[in-house]
PDBQT receptor file of N, H, CA, C and O in Angstrom, charges set to zero:
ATOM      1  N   UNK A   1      47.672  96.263  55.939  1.00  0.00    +0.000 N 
ATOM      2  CA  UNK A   1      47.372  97.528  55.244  1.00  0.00    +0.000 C 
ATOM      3  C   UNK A   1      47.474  97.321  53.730  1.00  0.00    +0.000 C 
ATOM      4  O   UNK A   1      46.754  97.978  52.977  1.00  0.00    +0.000 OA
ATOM      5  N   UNK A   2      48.384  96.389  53.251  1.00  0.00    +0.000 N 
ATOM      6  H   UNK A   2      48.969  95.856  53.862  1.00  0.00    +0.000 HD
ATOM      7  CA  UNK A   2      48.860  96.378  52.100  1.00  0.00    +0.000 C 
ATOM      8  C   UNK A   2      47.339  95.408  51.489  1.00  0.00    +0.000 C 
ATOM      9  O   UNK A   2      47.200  95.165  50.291  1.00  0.00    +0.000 OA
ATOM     10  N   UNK A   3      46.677  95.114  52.180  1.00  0.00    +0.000 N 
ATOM     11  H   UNK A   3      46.790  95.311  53.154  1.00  0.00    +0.000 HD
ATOM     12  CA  UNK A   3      45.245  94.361  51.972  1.00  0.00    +0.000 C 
ATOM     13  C   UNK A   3      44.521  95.527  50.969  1.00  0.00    +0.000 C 
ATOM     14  O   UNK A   3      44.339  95.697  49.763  1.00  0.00    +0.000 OA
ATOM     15  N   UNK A   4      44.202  96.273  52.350  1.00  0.00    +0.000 N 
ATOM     16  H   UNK A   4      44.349  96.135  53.330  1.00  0.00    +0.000 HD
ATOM     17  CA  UNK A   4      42.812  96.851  52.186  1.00  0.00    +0.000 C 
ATOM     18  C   UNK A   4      43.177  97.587  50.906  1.00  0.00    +0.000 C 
ATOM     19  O   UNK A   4      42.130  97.482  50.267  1.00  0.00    +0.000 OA
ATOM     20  N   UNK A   5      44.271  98.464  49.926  1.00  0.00    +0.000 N 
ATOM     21  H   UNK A   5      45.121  98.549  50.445  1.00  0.00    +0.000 HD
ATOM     22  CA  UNK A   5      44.768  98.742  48.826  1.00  0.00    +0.000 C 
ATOM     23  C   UNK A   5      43.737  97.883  47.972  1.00  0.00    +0.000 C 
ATOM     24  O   UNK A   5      42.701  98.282  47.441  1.00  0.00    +0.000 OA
ATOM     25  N   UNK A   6      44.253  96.669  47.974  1.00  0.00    +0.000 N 
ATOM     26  H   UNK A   6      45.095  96.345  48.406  1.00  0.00    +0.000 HD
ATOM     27  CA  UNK A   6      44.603  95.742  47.365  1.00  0.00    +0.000 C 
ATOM     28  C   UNK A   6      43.088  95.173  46.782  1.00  0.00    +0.000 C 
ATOM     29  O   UNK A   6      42.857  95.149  45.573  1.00  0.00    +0.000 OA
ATOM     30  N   UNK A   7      42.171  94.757  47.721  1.00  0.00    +0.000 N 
ATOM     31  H   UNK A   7      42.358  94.777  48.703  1.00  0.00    +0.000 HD
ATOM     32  CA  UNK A   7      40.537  94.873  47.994  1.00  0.00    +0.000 C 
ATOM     33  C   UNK A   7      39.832  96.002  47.227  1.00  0.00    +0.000 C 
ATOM     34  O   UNK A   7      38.711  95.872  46.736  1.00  0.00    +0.000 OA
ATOM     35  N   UNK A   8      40.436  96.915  47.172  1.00  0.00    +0.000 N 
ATOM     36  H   UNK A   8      41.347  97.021  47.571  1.00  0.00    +0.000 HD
ATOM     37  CA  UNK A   8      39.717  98.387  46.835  1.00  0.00    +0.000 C 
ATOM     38  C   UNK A   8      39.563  98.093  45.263  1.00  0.00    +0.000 C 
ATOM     39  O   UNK A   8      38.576  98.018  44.530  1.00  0.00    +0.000 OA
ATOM     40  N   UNK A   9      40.621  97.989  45.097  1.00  0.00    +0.000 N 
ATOM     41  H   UNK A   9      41.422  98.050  45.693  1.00  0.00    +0.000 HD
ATOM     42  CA  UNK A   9      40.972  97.195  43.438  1.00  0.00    +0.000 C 
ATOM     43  C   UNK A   9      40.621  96.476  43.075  1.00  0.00    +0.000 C 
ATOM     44  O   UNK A   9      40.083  96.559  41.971  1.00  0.00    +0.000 OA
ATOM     45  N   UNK A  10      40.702  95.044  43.898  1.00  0.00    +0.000 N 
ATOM     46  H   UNK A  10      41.139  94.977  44.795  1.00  0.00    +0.000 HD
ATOM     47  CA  UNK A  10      39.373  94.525  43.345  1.00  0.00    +0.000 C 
ATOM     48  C   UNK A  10      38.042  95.020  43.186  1.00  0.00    +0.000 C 
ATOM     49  O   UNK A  10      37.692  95.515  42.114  1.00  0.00    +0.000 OA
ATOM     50  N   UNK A  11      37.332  94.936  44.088  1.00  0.00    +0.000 N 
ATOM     51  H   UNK A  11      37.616  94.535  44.958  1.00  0.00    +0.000 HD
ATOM     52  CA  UNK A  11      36.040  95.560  43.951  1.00  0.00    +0.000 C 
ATOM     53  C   UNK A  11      35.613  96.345  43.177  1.00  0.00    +0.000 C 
ATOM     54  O   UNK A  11      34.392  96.473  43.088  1.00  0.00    +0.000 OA
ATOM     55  N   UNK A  12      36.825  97.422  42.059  1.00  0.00    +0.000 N 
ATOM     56  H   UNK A  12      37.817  97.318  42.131  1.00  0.00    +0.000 HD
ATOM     57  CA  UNK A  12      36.763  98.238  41.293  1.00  0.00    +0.000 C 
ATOM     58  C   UNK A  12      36.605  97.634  39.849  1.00  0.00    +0.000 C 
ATOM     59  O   UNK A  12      36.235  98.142  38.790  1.00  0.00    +0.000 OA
ATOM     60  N   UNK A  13      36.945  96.588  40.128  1.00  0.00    +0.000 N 
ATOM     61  H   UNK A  13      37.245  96.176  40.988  1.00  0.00    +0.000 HD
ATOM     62  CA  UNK A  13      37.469  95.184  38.942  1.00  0.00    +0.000 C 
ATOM     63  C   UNK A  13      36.051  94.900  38.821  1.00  0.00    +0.000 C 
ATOM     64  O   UNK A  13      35.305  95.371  37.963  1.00  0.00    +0.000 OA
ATOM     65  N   UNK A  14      35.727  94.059  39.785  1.00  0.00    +0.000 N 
ATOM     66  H   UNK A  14      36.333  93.676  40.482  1.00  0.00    +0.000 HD
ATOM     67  CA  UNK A  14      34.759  93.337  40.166  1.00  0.00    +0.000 C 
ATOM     68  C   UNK A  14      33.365  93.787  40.581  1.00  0.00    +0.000 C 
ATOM     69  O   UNK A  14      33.340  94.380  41.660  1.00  0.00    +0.000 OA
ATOM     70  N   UNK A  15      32.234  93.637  39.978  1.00  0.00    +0.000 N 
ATOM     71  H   UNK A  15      32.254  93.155  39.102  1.00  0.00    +0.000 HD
ATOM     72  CA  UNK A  15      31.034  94.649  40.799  1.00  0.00    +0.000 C 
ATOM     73  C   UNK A  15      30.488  93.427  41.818  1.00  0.00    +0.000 C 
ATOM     74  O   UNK A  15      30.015  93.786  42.896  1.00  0.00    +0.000 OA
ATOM     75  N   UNK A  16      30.532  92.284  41.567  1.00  0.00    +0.000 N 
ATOM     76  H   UNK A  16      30.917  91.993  40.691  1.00  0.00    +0.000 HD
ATOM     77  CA  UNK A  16      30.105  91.226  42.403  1.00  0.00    +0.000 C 
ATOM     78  C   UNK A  16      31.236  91.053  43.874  1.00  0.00    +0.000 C 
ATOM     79  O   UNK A  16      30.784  90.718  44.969  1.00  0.00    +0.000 OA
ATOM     80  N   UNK A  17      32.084  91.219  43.744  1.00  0.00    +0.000 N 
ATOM     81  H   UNK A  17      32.451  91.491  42.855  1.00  0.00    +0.000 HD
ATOM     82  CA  UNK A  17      33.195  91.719  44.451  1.00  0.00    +0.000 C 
ATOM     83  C   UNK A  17      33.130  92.492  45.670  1.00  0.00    +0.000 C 
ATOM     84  O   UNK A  17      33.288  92.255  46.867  1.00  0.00    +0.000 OA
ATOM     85  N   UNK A  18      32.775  93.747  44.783  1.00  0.00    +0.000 N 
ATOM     86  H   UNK A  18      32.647  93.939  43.810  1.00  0.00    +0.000 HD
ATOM     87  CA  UNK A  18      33.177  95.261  45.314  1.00  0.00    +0.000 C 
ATOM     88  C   UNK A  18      31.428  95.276  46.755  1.00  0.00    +0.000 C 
ATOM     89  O   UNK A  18      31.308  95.493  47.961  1.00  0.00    +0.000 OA
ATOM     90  N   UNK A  19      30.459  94.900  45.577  1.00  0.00    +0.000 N 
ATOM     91  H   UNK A  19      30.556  94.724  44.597  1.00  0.00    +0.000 HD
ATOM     92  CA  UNK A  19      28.985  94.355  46.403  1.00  0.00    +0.000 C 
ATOM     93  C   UNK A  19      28.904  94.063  47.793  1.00  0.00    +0.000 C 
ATOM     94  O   UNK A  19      28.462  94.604  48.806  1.00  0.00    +0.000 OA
ATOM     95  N   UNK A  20      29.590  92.833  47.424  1.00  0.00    +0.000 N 
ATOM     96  H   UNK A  20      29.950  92.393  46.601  1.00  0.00    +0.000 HD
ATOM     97  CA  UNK A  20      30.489  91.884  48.868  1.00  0.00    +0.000 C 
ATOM     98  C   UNK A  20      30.813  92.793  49.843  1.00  0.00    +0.000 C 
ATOM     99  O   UNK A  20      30.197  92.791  50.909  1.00  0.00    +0.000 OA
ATOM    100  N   UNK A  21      32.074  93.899  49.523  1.00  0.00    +0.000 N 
ATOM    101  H   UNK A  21      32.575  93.901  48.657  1.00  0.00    +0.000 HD
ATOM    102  CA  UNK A  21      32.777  94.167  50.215  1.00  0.00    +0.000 C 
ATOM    103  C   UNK A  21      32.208  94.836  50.674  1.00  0.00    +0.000 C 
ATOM    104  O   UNK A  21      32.040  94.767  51.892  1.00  0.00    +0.000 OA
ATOM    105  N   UNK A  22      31.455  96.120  49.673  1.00  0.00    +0.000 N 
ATOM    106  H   UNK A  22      31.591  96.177  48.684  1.00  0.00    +0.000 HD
ATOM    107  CA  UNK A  22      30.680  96.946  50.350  1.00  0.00    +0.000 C 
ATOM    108  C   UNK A  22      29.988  96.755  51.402  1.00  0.00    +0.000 C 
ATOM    109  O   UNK A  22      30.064  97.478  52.396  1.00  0.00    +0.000 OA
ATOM    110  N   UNK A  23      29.101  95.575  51.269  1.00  0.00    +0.000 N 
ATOM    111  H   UNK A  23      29.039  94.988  50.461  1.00  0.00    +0.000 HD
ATOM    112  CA  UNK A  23      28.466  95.138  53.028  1.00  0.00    +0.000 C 
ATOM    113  C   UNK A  23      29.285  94.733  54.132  1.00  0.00    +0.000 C 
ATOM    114  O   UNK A  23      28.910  94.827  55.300  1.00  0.00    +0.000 OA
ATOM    115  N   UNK A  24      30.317  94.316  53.804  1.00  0.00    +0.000 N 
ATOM    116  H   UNK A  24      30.623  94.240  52.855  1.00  0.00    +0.000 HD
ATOM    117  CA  UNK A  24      31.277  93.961  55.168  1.00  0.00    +0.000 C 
ATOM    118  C   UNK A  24      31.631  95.413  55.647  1.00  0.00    +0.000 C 
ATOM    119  O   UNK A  24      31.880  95.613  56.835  1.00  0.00    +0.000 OA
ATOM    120  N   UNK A  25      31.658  96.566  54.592  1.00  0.00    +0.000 N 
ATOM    121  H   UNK A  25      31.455  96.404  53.627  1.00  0.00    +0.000 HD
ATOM    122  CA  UNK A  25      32.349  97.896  55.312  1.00  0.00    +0.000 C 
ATOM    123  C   UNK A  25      31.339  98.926  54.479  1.00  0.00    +0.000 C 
ATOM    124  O   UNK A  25      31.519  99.090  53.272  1.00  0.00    +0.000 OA
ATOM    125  N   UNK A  26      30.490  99.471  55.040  1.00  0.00    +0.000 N 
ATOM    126  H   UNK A  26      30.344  99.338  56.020  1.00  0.00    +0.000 HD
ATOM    127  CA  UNK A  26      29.684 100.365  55.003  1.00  0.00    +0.000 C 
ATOM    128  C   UNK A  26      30.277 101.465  54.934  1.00  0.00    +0.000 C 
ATOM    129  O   UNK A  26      30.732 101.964  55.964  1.00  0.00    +0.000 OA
ATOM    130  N   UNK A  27      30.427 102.184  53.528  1.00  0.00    +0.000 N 
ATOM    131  H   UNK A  27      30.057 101.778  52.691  1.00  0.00    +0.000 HD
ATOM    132  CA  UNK A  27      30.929 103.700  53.837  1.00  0.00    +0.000 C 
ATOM    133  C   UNK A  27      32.508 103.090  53.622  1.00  0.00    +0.000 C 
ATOM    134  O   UNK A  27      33.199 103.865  52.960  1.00  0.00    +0.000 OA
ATOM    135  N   UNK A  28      33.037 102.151  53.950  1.00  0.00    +0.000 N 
ATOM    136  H   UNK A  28      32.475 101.522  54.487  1.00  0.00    +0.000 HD
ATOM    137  CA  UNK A  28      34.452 102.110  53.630  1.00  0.00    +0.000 C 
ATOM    138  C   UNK A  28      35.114 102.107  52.448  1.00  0.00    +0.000 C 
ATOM    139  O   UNK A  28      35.863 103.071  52.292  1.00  0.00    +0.000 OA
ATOM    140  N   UNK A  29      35.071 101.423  51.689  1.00  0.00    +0.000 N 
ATOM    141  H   UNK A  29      34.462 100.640  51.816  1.00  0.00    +0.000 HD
ATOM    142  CA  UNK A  29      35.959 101.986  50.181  1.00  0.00    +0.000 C 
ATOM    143  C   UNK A  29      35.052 102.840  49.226  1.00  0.00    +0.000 C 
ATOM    144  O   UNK A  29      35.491 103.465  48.260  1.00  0.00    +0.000 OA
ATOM    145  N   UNK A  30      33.461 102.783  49.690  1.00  0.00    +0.000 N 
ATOM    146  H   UNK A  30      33.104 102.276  50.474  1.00  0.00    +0.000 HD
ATOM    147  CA  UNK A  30      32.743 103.580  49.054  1.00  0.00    +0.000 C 
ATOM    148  C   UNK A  30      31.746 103.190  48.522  1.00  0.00    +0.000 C 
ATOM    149  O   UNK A  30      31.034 103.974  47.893  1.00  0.00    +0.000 OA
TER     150      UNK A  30
């Protein structure tokens, strides 16, 4: 749990990042 926080923040950091993440979780951090 202490991850997915953690990820969110990045990606907020990061737009190449956040990109990434966004496709692994659709709708999930946003």
């Amino acid at each position: 749990m202490s991850n997915v926080p953690n990820i969110r923040w990045k990606a907020n950091n990061s737009g190449s990042f956040g990109k990434r993440d966004r496709m692994a979780s659709p709708g999930g951090y946003g």
